[in-house]
C-alpha positions in Angstrom: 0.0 0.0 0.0 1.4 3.4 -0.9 1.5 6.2 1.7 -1.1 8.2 0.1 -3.5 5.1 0.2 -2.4 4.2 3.6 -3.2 8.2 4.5 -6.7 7.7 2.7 -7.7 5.0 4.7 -7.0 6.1 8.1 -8.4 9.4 7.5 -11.8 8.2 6.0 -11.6 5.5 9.1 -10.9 8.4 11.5 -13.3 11.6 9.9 -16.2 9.7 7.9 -14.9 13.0 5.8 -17.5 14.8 3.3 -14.6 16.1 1.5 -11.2 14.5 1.2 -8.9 15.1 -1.6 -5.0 13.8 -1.2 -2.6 15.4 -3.7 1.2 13.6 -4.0 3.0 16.9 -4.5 6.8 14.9 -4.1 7.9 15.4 -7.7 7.7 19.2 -7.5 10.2 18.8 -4.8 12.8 16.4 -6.6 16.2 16.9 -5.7 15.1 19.3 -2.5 15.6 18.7 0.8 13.3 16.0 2.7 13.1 14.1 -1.0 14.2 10.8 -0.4 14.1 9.5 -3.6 10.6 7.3 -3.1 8.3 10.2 -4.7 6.3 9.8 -1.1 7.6 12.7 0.7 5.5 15.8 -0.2 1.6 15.8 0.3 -1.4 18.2 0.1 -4.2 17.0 2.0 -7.9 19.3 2.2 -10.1 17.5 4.3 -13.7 18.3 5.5 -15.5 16.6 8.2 -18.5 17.5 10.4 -16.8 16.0 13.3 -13.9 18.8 13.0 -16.0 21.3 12.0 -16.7 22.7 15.7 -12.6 22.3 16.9 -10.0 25.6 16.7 -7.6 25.1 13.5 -4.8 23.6 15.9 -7.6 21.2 17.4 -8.1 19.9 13.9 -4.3 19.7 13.0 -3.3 17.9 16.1 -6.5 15.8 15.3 -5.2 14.8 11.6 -1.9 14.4 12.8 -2.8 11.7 15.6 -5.0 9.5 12.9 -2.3 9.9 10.5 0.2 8.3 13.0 3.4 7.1 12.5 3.2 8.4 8.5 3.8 11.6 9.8 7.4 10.5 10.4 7.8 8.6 7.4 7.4 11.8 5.2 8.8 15.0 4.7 6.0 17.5 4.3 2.2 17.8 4.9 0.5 20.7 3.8 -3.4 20.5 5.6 -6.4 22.4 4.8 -8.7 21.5 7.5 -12.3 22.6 8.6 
Protein backbone atom coordinates (compact mmCIF):
# COMPACT_ATOMS: atom_id res chain seq x y z
CA UNK A 1 0.00 0.00 0.00
CA UNK A 2 1.38 3.36 -0.95
CA UNK A 3 1.52 6.19 1.75
CA UNK A 4 -1.11 8.24 0.11
CA UNK A 5 -3.51 5.14 0.19
CA UNK A 6 -2.40 4.18 3.63
CA UNK A 7 -3.19 8.24 4.51
CA UNK A 8 -6.74 7.66 2.70
CA UNK A 9 -7.75 4.97 4.73
CA UNK A 10 -7.05 6.12 8.13
CA UNK A 11 -8.37 9.38 7.49
CA UNK A 12 -11.78 8.25 6.03
CA UNK A 13 -11.64 5.55 9.06
CA UNK A 14 -10.89 8.39 11.50
CA UNK A 15 -13.25 11.55 9.92
CA UNK A 16 -16.19 9.65 7.86
CA UNK A 17 -14.86 12.96 5.79
CA UNK A 18 -17.46 14.82 3.25
CA UNK A 19 -14.60 16.06 1.50
CA UNK A 20 -11.20 14.53 1.22
CA UNK A 21 -8.90 15.05 -1.59
CA UNK A 22 -5.03 13.83 -1.24
CA UNK A 23 -2.60 15.35 -3.66
CA UNK A 24 1.20 13.60 -4.01
CA UNK A 25 3.01 16.88 -4.55
CA UNK A 26 6.84 14.91 -4.09
CA UNK A 27 7.90 15.36 -7.68
CA UNK A 28 7.67 19.17 -7.51
CA UNK A 29 10.19 18.79 -4.83
CA UNK A 30 12.80 16.41 -6.58
CA UNK A 31 16.17 16.87 -5.70
CA UNK A 32 15.06 19.32 -2.51
CA UNK A 33 15.57 18.68 0.76
CA UNK A 34 13.30 16.03 2.74
CA UNK A 35 13.06 14.14 -1.05
CA UNK A 36 14.24 10.79 -0.45
CA UNK A 37 14.13 9.54 -3.56
CA UNK A 38 10.59 7.29 -3.05
CA UNK A 39 8.28 10.19 -4.66
CA UNK A 40 6.27 9.84 -1.07
CA UNK A 41 7.56 12.67 0.66
CA UNK A 42 5.46 15.83 -0.24
CA UNK A 43 1.60 15.85 0.26
CA UNK A 44 -1.37 18.15 0.15
CA UNK A 45 -4.22 16.97 2.00
CA UNK A 46 -7.88 19.27 2.22
CA UNK A 47 -10.06 17.53 4.26
CA UNK A 48 -13.70 18.29 5.52
CA UNK A 49 -15.52 16.57 8.25
CA UNK A 50 -18.48 17.45 10.43
CA UNK A 51 -16.77 15.97 13.27
CA UNK A 52 -13.86 18.84 12.96
CA UNK A 53 -16.05 21.34 12.03
CA UNK A 54 -16.68 22.66 15.67
CA UNK A 55 -12.56 22.28 16.87
CA UNK A 56 -10.02 25.60 16.74
CA UNK A 57 -7.64 25.13 13.52
CA UNK A 58 -4.76 23.58 15.91
CA UNK A 59 -7.59 21.24 17.43
CA UNK A 60 -8.10 19.88 13.89
CA UNK A 61 -4.27 19.74 12.96
CA UNK A 62 -3.28 17.86 16.05
CA UNK A 63 -6.55 15.79 15.25
CA UNK A 64 -5.16 14.83 11.63
CA UNK A 65 -1.87 14.42 12.76
CA UNK A 66 -2.77 11.71 15.60
CA UNK A 67 -5.02 9.49 12.95
CA UNK A 68 -2.29 9.94 10.45
CA UNK A 69 0.23 8.28 12.95
CA UNK A 70 3.38 7.15 12.50
CA UNK A 71 3.16 8.42 8.50
CA UNK A 72 3.80 11.62 9.75
CA UNK A 73 7.41 10.48 10.42
CA UNK A 74 7.80 8.59 7.36
CA UNK A 75 7.41 11.79 5.15
CA UNK A 76 8.82 15.00 4.69
CA UNK A 77 5.98 17.46 4.33
CA UNK A 78 2.24 17.76 4.90
CA UNK A 79 0.48 20.71 3.79
CA UNK A 80 -3.44 20.49 5.63
CA UNK A 81 -6.42 22.44 4.82
CA UNK A 82 -8.67 21.50 7.47
CA UNK A 83 -12.34 22.60 8.62
Amino acid sequence: MTVMDEMDSRLRAAFAPQRLEIVNESAKHAGHSGDDGTGETHFRITLRAETLAPLTRVARHRAVNAALGDLTRRVHSIALDVG
